[in-house]
C-alpha positions in Angstrom: -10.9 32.4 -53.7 -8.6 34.4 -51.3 -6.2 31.7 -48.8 -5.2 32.7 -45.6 -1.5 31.0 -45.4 -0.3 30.8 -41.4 3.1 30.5 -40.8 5.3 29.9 -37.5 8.8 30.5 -37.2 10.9 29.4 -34.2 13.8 31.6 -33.4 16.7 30.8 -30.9 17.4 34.2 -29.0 19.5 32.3 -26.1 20.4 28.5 -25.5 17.9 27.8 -23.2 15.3 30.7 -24.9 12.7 30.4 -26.9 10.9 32.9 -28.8 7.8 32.2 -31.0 7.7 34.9 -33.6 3.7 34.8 -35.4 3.7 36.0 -38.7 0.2 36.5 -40.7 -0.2 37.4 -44.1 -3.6 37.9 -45.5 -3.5 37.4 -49.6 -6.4 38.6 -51.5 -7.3 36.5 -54.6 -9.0 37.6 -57.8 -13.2 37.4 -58.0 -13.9 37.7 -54.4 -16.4 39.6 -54.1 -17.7 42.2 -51.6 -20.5 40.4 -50.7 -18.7 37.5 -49.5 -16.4 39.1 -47.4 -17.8 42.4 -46.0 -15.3 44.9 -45.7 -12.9 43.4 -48.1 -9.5 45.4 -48.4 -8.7 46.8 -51.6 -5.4 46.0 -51.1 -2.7 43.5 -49.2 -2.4 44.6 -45.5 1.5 44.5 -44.3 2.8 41.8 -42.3 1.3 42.1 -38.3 4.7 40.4 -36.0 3.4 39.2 -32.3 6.1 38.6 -30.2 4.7 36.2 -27.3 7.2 35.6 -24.1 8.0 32.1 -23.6 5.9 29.9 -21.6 7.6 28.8 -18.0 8.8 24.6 -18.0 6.1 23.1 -15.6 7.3 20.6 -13.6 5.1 18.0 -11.6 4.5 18.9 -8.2 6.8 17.0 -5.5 5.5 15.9 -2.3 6.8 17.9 0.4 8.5 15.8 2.9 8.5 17.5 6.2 12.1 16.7 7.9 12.0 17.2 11.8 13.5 20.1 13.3 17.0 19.8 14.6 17.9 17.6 17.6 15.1 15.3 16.8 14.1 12.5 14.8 10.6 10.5 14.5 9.7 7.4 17.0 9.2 3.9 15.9 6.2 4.0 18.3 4.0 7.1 17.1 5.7 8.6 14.4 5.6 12.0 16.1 8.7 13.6 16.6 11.3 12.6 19.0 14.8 14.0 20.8 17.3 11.9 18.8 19.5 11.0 21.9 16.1 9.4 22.8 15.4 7.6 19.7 17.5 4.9 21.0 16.4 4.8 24.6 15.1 1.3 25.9 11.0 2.1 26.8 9.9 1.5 29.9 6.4 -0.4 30.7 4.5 1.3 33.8 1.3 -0.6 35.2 -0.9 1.8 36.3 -3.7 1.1 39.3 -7.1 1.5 37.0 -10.0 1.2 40.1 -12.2 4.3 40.7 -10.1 4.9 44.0 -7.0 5.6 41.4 -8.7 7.9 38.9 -7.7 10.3 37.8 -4.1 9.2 36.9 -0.9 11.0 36.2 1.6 10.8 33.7 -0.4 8.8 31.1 -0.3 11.7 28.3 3.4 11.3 28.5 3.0 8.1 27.2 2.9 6.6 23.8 1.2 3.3 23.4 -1.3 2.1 26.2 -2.5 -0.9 26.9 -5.5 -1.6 29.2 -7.0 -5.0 30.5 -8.9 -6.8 32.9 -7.1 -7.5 36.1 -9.5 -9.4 38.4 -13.4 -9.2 38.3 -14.2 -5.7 36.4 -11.3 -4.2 37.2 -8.5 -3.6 34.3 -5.2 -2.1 34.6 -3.4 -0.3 32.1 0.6 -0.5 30.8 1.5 2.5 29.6 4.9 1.9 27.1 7.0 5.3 27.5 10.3 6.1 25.3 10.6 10.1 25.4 9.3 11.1 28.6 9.6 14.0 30.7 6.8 13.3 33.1 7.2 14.2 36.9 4.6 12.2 38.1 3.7 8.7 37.1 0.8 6.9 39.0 -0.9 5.0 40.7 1.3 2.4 40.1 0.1 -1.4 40.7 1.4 -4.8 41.0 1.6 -6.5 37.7 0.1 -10.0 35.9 1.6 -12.7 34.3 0.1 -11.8 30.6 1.2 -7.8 31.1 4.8 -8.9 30.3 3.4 -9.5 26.9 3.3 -5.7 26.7 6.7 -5.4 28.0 7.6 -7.6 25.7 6.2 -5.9 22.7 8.7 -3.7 23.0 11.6 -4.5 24.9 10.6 -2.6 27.6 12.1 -2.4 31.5 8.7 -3.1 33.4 7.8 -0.6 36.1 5.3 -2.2 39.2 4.4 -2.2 42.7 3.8 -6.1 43.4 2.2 -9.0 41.7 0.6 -11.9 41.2 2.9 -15.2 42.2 2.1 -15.9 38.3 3.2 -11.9 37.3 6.6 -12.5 39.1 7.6 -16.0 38.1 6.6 -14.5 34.1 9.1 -11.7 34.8 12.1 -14.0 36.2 11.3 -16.8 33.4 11.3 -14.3 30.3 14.2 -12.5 31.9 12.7 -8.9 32.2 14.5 -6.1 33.5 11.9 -4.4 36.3 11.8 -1.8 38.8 9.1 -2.9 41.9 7.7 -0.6 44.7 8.0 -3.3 46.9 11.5 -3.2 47.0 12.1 0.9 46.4 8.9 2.3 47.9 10.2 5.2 49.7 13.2 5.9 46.8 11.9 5.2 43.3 8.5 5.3 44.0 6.8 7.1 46.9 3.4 7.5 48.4 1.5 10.6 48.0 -0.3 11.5 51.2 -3.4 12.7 50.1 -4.1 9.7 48.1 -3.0 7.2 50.9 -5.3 9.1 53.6 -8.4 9.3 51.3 -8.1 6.4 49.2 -5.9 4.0 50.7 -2.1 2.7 50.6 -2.7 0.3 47.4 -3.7 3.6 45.0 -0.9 6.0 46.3 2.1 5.0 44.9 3.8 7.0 41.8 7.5 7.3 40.2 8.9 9.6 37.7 10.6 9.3 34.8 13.8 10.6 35.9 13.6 8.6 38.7 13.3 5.6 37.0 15.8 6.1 34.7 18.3 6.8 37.7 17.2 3.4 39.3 18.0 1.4 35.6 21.8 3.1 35.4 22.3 2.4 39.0 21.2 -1.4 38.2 22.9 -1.2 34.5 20.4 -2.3 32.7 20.9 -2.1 28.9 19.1 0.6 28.3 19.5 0.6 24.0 15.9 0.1 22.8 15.8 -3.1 20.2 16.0 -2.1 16.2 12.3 -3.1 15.4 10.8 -1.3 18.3 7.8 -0.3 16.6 4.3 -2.4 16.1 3.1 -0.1 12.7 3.8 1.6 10.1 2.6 4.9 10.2 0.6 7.2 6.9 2.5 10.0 5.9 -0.5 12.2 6.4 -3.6 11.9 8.1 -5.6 9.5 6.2 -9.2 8.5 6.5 -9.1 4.4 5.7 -11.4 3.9 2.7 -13.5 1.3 2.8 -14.0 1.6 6.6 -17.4 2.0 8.9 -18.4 5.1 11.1 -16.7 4.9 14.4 -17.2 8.3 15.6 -17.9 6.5 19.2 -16.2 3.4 20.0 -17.6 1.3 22.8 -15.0 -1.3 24.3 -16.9 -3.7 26.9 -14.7 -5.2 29.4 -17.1 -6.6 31.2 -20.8 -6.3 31.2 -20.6 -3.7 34.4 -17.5 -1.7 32.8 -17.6 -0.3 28.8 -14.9 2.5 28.1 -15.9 4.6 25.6 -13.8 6.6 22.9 -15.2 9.4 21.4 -14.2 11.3 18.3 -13.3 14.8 17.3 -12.8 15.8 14.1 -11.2 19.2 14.9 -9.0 17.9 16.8 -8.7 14.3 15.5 -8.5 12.2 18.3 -10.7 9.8 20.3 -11.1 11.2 23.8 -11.4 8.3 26.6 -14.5 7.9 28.9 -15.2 5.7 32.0 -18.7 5.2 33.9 -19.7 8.3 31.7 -16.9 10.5 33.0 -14.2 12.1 30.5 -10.9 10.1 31.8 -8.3 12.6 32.8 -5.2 13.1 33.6 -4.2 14.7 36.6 -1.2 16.1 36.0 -1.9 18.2 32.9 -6.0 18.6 34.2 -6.7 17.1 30.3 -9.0 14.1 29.1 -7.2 11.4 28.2 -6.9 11.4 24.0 -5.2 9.3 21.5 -5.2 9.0 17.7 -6.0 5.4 17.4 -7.9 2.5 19.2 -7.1 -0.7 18.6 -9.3 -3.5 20.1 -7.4 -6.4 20.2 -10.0 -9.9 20.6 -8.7 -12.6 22.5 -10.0 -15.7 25.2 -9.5 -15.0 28.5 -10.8 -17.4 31.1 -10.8 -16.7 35.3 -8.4 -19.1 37.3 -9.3 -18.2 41.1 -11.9 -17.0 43.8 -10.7 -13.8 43.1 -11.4 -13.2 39.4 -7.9 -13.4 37.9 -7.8 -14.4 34.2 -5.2 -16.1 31.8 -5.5 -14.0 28.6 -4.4 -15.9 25.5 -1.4 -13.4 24.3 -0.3 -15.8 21.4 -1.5 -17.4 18.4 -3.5 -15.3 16.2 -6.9 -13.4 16.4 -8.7 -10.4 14.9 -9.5 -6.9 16.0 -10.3 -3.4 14.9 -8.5 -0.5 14.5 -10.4 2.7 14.7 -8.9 6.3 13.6 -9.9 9.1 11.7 -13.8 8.5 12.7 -13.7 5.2 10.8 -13.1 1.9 11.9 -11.7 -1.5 10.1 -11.1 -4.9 10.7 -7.9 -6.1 11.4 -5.6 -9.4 12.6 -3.1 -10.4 14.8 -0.5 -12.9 15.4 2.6 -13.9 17.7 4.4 -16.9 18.1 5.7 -16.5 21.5 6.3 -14.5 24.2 9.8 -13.3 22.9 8.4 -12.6 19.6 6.7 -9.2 19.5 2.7 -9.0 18.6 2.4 -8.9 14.4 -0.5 -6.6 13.3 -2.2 -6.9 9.6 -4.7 -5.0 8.1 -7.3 -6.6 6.0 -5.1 -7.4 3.1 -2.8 -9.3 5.0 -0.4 -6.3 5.1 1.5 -4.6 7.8 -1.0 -2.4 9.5 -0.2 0.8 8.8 -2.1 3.9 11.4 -2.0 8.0 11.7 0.8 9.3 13.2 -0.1 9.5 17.1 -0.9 7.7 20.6 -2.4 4.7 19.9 -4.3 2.8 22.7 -4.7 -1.3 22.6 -7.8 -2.2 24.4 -7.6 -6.4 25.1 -11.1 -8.0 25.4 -13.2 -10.9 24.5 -16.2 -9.4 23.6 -17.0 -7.6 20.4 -17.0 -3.5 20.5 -19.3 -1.8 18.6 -18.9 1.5 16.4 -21.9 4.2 16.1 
């Protein structure tokens, strides 16, 4: 019976080369017969030579990492990008007036972590932390609490406020933070827009800037180098949807049982955009809603120390929480020792929580949200 033999030979052409050369040869044996192999050749055929180009080396495909453009760097505190003679720039901790006489703010898009809290009765404030900022206005500013140097502290920042609680001011002097007050540079620092004071009042119409305040921090030399572990996360290197995690495509934050902010989420865009009484939360100075990439709902007790509804929030210990990003939400943890030891946040594991690149906003309450 006829064998086909198939034989390869490798030939070197050039160093790094390599041509594979095919050669067939078709022997015809004695006794085969026609019937077995329709259209049998009477006799051998010549060699047929394929000459097939080499194959190109492939090479496992290398993440891309995406260096910033020049002149900038990325921020400890969202993981955007960042001007790199800012990187190292102290923060600054502005508490904003939060009543309906105060909305709509300016200057809290400029920002990059914001906290929000209750105050007295219903009524939270907000402490915006800014490192980068441009922003020209920056307002209402209010007068501050004892627990919103916790915020402050977080990050090292100079506090920025117009007043405060006898509590606010001895937390300020005791934990030895660097702060900027209206009540002693109203007219210079900060300064009363006169719309705002005729048709809302004197307490919502005070505002800053940011070069204004850093003016007033070199003119008080304050150390304005920002601390080496300025930042509360770690941040994905692309935006990630948390597996595991529930739907949280509206987040519902109840302050109190007559005030629930809402965040809602848009996938387009990916970020939750803030509501208040119903109303998209905006900010003046840009005419957009307020919108961030993550919520964090931070749980903690909070009990009410006068006629007037002010609160001691519990700021140290531990506790749990949520984070919410990416339309899904999932349960996280808490912890700090002291006051001069920044807030620790875990995810589920026990590891360092880890968010999207982004604005993240920290709601404090003690009740528990709930996700649709």
């Amino acid at each position: 019976m006829g064998r086909a033999i198939l034989v390869f030979l490798t030939m070197v052409i050039a160093p790094t080369v390599l041509v594979f050369v095919f050669l067939v040869t078709l022997l015809m044996g004695h006794g085969v017969q026609a019937d077995m192999m329709p259209g049998a050749m009477a006799s051998q055929e010549p060699a047929r030579i394929i000459i097939v180009p080499p194959m190109p080396p492939i090479y496992a495909a290398e993440p891309e990492i995406q260096s910033p453009p020049p002149g900038y760097t990325f921020s400890a505190l969202t993981g955007m990008y960042i001007r790199e003679e800012n990187a190292n720039r102290r923060p600054f901790a502005v508490v904003f007036n939060n009543e309906r006489q105060a909305i709509p703010q300016s200057g809290l898009m400029a920002a990059d972590i914001i906290y929000e809290v209750l105050a007295e009765g219903s009524i939270t404030r907000i402490v915006a932390i800014y490192q980068d900022f441009d922003a020209e206005m920056i307002g209402p500013v209010r007068s501050t609490r004892s627990y919103f140097t916790y915020f402050a502290l977080d990050h090292g920042a100079i506090m920025a406020h117009h007043g405060g609680s006898v509590t606010g001011y001895n937390s300020i002097r005791n934990r030895g933070i660097p702060h900027v007050d209206g009540m002693r540079f109203d007219g210079t620092v900060f300064w009363r827009d006169p719309e705002r004071r005729a048709s809302r009042g004197l307490e919502h119409s005070s505002y800053t800037s940011a070069q204004r305040l850093l003016d007033v921090s070199d003119t008080l030399n304050f150390d304005m180098t920002a601390r080496e572990d300025l930042g509360l996360f770690k941040f994905f290197e692309e935006s990630t949807v948390i597996e595991g995690g529930g739907v949280a495509n509206l987040v519902s934050v109840p302050f109190h049982n007559s005030n629930t902010t809402t965040f809602e989420f848009n996938a387009e865009t990916g970020l939750y955009y803030k509501s208040w009484h119903g109303s998209a939360h905006m900010d003046a100075a840009i005419d957009e809603q307020l919108a961030v990439t993550n919520v964090i709902v931070m749980i903690t007790n909070m009990t009410v120390i006068d006629n007037e509804g002010r609160r001691n929030v519990t700021m140290t210990g531990s506790g749990r929480g949520y984070l919410a990003t990416q339309g899904v939400y999932v349960p996280v943890t808490w912890a700090r020792d002291s006051a001069s030891s920044p807030t620790r946040w875990y995810d589920e594991h026990g590891e360092r929580l880890t968010v999207n690149v982004g604005r993240t906003w920290i709601s404090v309450i003690n009740f528990q949200p709930t996700f649709e």
